[in-house]
N, C-alpha and C positions, 0 to 999 in steps of 0.2 A: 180617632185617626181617620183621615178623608180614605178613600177606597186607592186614589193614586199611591199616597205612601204604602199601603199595605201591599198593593201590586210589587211597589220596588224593595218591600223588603224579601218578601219571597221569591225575588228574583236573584238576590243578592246571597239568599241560604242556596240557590242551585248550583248558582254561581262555585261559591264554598265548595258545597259537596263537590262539582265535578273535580273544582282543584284539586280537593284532598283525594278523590280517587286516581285523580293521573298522577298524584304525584307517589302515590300508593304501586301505580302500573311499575314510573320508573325506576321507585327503588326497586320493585323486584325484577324488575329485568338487570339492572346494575349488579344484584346479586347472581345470577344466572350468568352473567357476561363473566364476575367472578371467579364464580365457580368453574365456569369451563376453562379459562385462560390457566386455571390451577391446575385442572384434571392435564390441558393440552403438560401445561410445564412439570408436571409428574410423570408422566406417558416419555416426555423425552427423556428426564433423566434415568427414568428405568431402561431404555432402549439404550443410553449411552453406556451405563454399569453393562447389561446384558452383553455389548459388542465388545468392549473392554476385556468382561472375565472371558469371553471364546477367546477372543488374542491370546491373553494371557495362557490357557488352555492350551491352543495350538503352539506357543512359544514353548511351553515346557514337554509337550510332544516332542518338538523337534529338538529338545534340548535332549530327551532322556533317549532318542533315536538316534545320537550322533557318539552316545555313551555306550562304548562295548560291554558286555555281560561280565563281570567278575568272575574269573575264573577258578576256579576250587583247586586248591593246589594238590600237585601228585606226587604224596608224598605218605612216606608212611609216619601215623599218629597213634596217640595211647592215652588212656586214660585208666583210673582206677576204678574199680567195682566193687561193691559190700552187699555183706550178708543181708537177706531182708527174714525178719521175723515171721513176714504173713506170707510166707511162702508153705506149702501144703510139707507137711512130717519137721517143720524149722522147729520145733517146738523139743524135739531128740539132740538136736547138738547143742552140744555145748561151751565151745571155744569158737565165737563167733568176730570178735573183734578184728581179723585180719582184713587186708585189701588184697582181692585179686587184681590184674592189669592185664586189660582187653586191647589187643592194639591190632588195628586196621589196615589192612596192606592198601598200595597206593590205588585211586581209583581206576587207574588204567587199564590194572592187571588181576582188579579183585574177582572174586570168581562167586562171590556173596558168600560162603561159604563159612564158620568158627569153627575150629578146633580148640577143644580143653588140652592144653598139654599140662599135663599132674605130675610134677617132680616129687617121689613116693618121699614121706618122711618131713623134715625139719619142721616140728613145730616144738619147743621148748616144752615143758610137762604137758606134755599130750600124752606120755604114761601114767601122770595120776589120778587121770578123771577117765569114766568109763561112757561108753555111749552104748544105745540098744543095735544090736547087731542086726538087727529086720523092723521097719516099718511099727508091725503088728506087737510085737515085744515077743515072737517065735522066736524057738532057738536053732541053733545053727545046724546044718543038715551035713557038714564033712566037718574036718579038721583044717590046721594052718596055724598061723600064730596063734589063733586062739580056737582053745578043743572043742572038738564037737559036742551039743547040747548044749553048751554057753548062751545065753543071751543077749549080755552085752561083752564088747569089746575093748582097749585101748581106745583114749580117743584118736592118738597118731602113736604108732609106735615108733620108737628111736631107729630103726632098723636095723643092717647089721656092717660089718667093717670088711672090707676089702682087703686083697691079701696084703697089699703095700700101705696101709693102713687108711687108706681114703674110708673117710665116712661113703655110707650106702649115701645118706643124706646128699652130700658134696658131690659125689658123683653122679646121680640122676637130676641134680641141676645141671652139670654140666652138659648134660646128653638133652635135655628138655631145654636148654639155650640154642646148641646146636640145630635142634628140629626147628623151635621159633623162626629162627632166620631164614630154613632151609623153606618153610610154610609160606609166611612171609613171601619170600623174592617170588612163589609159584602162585602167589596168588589166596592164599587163603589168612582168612583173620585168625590171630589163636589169641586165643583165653589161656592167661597163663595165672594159673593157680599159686602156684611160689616164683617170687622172680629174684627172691633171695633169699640165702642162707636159713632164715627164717619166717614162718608165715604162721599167723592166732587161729590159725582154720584147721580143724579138725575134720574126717574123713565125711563125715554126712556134711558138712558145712560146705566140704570142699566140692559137694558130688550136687548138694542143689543148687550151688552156684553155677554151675556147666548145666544144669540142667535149664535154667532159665537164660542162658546168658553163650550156648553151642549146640553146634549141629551133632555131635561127636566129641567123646571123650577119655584120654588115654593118660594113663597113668605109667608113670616111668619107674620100676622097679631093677634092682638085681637080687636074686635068688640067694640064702645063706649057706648052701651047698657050697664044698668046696673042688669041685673037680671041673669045673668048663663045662657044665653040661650041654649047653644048649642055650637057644632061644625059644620060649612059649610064651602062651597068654591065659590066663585063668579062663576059662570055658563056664558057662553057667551047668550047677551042677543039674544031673540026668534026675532025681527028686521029683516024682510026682507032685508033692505035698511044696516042695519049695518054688517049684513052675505054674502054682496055682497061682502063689501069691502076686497081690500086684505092687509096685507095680511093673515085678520081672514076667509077672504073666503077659502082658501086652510088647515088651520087648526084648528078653532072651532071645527070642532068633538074629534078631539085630546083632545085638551084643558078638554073637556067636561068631555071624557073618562077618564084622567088624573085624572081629582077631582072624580070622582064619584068612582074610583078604590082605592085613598087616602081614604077617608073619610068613607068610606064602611070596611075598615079596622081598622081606629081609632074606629069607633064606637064598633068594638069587641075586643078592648082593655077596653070597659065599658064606653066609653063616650056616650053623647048625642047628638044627631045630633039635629040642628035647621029646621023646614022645611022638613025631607028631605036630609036634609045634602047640600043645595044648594039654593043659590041665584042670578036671575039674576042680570046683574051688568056693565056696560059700561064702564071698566078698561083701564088706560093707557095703560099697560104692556101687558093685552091681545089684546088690539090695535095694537102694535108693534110686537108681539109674530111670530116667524119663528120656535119656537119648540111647542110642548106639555105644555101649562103653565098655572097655575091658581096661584088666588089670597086665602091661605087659612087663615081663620080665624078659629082659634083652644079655641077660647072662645070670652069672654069679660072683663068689668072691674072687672066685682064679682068672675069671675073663678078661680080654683086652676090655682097658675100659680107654684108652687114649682117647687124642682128638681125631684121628685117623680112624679110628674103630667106630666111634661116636657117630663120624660124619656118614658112615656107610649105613649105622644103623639110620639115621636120617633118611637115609634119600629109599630105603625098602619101606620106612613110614609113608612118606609122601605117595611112593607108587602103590601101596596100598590105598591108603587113601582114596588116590585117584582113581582107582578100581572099584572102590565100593562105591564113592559117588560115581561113576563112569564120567571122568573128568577127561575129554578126550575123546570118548568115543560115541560118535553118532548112534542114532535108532538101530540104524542094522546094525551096530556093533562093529565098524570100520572106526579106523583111529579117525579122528579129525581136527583139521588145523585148529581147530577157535578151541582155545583154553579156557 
């Protein structure tokens, strides 16, 4: 090959190469120009979504800002409440199947407040089955329906009859309907233990259920005396050995307080108090008691038990009531407006 031709063929490979390098530059600048043109059209469509959902954001701002608050009606409501098993001494009762009914007074006028109202009696053989009359399986420190040194008790006793033949039963529902209503309109929630004729809740069943579920609780009795004695409330008995126990040891004073703030009020509705107004008394219920609770007995078999009589015993509850919470009266102890 003469030296000319060799000159032009290696002129001709430079040739080559540069081509193939520019044309190397331009694809990848093609790719680069690509790429950016993609990142720019990515970039706006995330900027259009992002300005989009704030709209959308701020529409439903001003949507949920043009929306009034639902307002909770004022009204009074109820529901039913059961026995719970893992409840602390729940393992002693033993007719547990009934429902009590907690009903809430309107929120206007509630004062946050539960009362247990216990219409004494109506549970269907609640005399055949026995319960422990104390927590510990101690026996009983007084007398009552059931005699001293007993252990266990009735789980509800039948009670007793009224001179015109009312069941005790019948008539402390009737007297514990009247309080509901009278609690109620003032403001406080009651726990009502029977709300009728019949209830599967036996006295320890009926006593942890206020315990977990009120502030305070009363039980509506009349006494099987037959002469009008009076009005009282079972007092926690004076028993070194029974004031140990708990869990009366931590709330007998309560208890105490409770009746003696009741009953001090009924009596200035015009009743008579028996005693005093109090009897000691070695009760289921205050055996079991974690709130404030006595057992009251608002007569006997001779006593008015009408709806007139009823309504009076009511409203000496309420004002007790209101006494022991001081419902009404300021620090210094001045009545004051706010209920």
């Amino acid at each position: 090959m003469s030296r000319k031709n060799k000159f032009f063929n290696k002129r001709t490979e430079r040739i080559a190469i540069i081509t193939a390098v520019f044309l190397v530059f331009l694809l990848a600048v093609a790719v680069l120009l690509e790429r950016r043109i993609e990142y720019k059209r990515l970039q706006m469509a995330e900027e259009e979504a992002k300005a989009i959902a704030e709209s959308q954001a701020q529409a439903a701002a001003a949507a949920i800002s043009e929306v009034e608050p639902e307002e909770i009606p004022d009204e009074i409501t109820s529901w039913e409440v059961s026995f719970d098993t893992s409840w602390m001494n729940a393992e002693n009762a033993v007719i547990t199947s009934g429902k009590a009914v907690l009903w809430k007074a309107k929120p206007s006028i509630s004062n946050g407040l539960t009362v247990c109202i216990n219409a004494g009696h109506g549970t269907a053989g609640g005399e055949s089955v026995r319960t422990l009359c104390h927590p510990d399986g101690t026996q009983k420190v007084t007398g009552g329906t059931t005699s001293e040194g007993s252990s266990t008790a009735y789980a509800v006793s039948s009670g007793t009859e009224l001179a015109d033949g009312t069941s005790e039963a019948q008539a402390t529902l009737s007297a514990a309907r009247t309080v509901k209503e009278l609690l109620l309109e003032n403001g406080y929630n009651v726990l009502m233990i029977r709300d009728e004729d019949d209830v599967q809740l036996d006295n320890i069943a009926r006593t942890l259920i206020a315990n977990h579920y009120a502030d305070a609780h009363i039980s509506i009795h009349y006494d099987s005396t037959d002469w009008d004695k009076g009005v009282f409330f079972m007092s926690v008995p004076s028993s070194a050995e029974y004031r140990s126990m708990e869990p009366v040891a931590s709330h007998w004073e309560q208890h105490n307080a409770l009746g003696r703030a009741v009953v001090s009020a009924i009596e200035k509705e015009g009743f008579t108090l028996f005693e005093g107004g109090e009897m000691e008394m070695d009760l289921t219920q205050t055996s079991y008691s974690e709130i404030p609770s006595i057992d009251l007995e608002i007569g006997d078999t001779k006593s008015d038990h009408s709806d007139t009589a009823q309504s009076s015993i009511a409203e000496g509850i309420l004002n007790g009531l209101n006494n022991f919470f001081m419902i009404g009266v300021s620090d210094s102890g001045v009545e004051s407006s706010v209920s």
